[in-house]
C-alpha positions in Angstrom: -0.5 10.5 20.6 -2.0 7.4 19.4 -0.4 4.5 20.5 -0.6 1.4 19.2 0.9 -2.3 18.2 2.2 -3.1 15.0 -0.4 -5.9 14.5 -3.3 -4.0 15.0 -2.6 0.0 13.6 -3.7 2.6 14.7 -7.8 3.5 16.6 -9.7 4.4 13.9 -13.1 4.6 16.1 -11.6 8.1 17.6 -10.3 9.8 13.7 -13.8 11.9 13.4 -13.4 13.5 17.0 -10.0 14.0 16.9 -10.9 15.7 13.2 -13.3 17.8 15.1 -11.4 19.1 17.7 -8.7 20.0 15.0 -11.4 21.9 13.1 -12.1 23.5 16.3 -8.6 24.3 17.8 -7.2 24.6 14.1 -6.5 28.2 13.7 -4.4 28.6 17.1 -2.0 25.8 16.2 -1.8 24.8 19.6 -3.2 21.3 19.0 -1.3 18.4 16.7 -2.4 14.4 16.9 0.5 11.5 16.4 0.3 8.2 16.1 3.5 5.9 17.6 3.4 2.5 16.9 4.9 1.2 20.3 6.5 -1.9 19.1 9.4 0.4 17.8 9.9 3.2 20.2 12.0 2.2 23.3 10.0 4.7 25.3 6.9 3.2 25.0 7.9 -0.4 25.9 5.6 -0.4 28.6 2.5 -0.3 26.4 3.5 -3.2 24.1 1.4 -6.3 24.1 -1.8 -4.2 24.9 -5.0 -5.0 22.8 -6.4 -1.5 24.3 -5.7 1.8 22.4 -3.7 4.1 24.5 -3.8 8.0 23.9 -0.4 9.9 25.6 -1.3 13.8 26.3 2.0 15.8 26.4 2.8 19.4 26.6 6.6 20.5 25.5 7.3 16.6 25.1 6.3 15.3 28.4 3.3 13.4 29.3 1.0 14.9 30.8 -2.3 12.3 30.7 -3.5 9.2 29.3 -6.2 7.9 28.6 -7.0 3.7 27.9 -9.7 2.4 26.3 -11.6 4.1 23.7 -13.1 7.0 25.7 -14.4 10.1 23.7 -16.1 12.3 26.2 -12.7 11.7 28.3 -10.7 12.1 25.3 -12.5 15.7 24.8 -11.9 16.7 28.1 -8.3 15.9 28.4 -7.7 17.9 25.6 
């Protein structure tokens, strides 16, 4: 999940590897990419007022990783 502010959107520096890895993982439908703009979402109060994109790894709806910053090789290996 892609979280971001309202003011800013969502990281658009990260779209062609997470297009990638969907290429990649596509066929076993195991892999799907959100995007949560955290100025609306109770749950993700404590990442509002952040200038840093925040990526939220979760597996049957609980988080399992993140990841700040714009980090591909990380982002790869988390996923």
């Amino acid at each position: 999940i892609d979280v971001y502010q309202a003011w800013c959107g969502p990281c658009k520096a990260v779209l062609n590897l997470f297009r990638k890895l969907k290429n990649e993982f596509g066929e076993d439908d195991v892999l799907h990419f959100a995007v949560a703009e955290a100025d609306n979402i109770p749950t993700l109060k404590p990442f509002r007022n952040r200038c840093e994109p925040v990526f939220l790894f979760c597996v049957n709806g609980k988080i399992i990783a993140i990841v700040r910053g714009v980090n591909a090789p990380l982002i790869s290996k988390k996923i």
